[in-house]
C-alpha positions, 0 to 999 in steps of 0.5 A: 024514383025512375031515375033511381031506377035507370041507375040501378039497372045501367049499373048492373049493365055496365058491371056485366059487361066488365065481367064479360070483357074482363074473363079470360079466354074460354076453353073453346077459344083456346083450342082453336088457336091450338088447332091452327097453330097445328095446320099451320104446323102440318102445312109448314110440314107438308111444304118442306117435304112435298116436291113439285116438280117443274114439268115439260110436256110434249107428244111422245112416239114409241116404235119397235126397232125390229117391226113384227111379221105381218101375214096378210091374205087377199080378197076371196083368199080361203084359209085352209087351216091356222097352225097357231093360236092368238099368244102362242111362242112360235120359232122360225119356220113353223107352219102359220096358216095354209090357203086353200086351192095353192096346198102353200103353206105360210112359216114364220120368218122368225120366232116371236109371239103370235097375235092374231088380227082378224078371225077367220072362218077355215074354207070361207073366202075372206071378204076384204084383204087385211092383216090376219096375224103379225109375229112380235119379235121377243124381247122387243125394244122400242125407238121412243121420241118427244116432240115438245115446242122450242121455247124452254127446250134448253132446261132439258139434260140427258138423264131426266125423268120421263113419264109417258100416258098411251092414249090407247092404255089409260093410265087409271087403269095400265100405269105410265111408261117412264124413261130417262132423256137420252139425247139433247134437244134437235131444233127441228127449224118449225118451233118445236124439237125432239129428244130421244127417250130411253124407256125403263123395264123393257117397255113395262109400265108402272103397273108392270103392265106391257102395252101391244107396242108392234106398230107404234103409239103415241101419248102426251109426255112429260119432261121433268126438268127440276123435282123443287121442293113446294116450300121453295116454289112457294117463296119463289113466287113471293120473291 
C-alpha cells in the first residue's frame, strides 16, 4: 500500500513537471526578449549616428594684437577727478583723470572702451602704485596659440577645429572659445610644438559671451584631428 502510494504521487510529479517544461514561453518572457532586442536596436543606432571625436590636448594662450592703454599713478598720487566711468566708449583725446597738485590732465591716447582697475577715492593719496584704468582698443583681435607635446603633432592640418576652456571663465557658466588650426605644428626642439589658432566670432564664446582678453589668458585646448563615428571607433578596437 505505501509503495502504491510513492507511485501515485511520483507520477503526479513527473506529469507536473512536463507540464512546466512542456508550456510554452510566458508573456513576460517575451517581452523581455522583445525589450533587448530594442536596446540593442537603439545602441546599434546611437553608434552609427554619434561621432567621437579624436582629440589633442594642449595649453592655449590668447593675447590682444593692439595691447590696451594703461593709466597707472604713484604712490601718494592724488587723483583730482575721474572723467570717465567703468564701460564707457572714450575717443581719442579725451580727458581720463586729473592729479591733484600738477592741475595735468591725462587723455586717451585712442578710443576704445574704459575698465577701471582699482577704485579711487578723489583728493586721497593713493596708498601703492597700480594700474587705475586700461583703455581696450574696439573691435580687438587676439594672437591665439597651442603648446601641445610633439608626439602625435604630425595628425594635426590646418583647418581643424579648436575648442579653447579659460581657466579664469569656466566653461559651465561662459562657453568655450573655439577656433580653426591656422598654421602647421612648429617643433620647439623641447618635446613640445605650437600652432597657431584662428578664433571664431570675434573672440565670442559659445554662449556668445566676450572674455576681458586685454592682457592675455590661458586654458586647456583641444585639437580635434578626426570626428569618427563611435560604430567605427567600436570595431577599431575589435580589429
Amino acid at each position: 500500500m505505501p509503495e502504491q502510494i510513492l507511485l501515485a504521487e511520483s507520477s503526479l510529479v513527473s506529469d507536473e513537471m512536463n507540464e512546466v517544461l512542456g508550456t510554452s514561453p510566458s508573456m513576460i518572457m517575451r517581452l523581455g526578449n522583445i525589450l533587448l532586442l530594442g536596446a540593442i536596436a537603439v545602441m546599434i543606432t546611437i553608434a552609427v549616428f554619434v561621432r567621437y571625436p579624436d582629440q589633442i590636448r594642449g595649453r592655449a594662450t590668447v593675447l590682444p594684437v593692439i595691447p590696451p592703454q594703461d593709466i597707472t599713478i604713484q604712490q601718494g598720487t592724488v587723483v583730482q577727478t575721474i572723467y570717465v566711468h567703468n564701460g564707457d566708449i572714450i575717443h581719442k583725446g579725451q580727458p581720463l583723470v586729473s592729479l591733484a597738485g600738477s592741475k595735468e590732465t591725462l587723455t586717451a591716447a585712442a578710443g576704445g572702451r574704459v575698465v577701471l582697475q582699482q577704485a579711487v577715492e578723489a583728493g586721497v593719496p593713493a596708498a601703492a602704485a597700480g594700474l587705475l584704468m586700461s583703455i581696450i582698443p574696439p573691435q580687438q583681435q587676439y594672437y591665439t596659440t597651442v603648446t601641445l607635446p610633439a608626439e602625435g603633432s604630425g595628425k594635426i592640418r590646418i583647418g581643424q577645429q579648436v575648442i579653447i576652456d579659460l581657466a579664469n571663465y569656466p566653461s559651465a557658466e561662459f562657453g568655450s572659445l573655439t577656433g580653426t588650426v591656422f598654421s602647421n605644428p612648429l617643433p620647439d626642439g623641447k618635446n613640445s610644438a605650437t600652432v597657431a589658432v584662428r578664433l571664431d566670432r570675434d573672440g565670442a564664446t559659445t554662449y556668445n559671451k566676450k572674455p576681458e582678453i586685454y592682457k592675455g589668458l590661458s586654458g586647456e585646448a583641444k585639437i580635434v584631428t578626426a570626428n569618427r563615428r563611435l560604430i567605427h571607433r567600436l570595431f577599431s578596437f575589435i580589429q
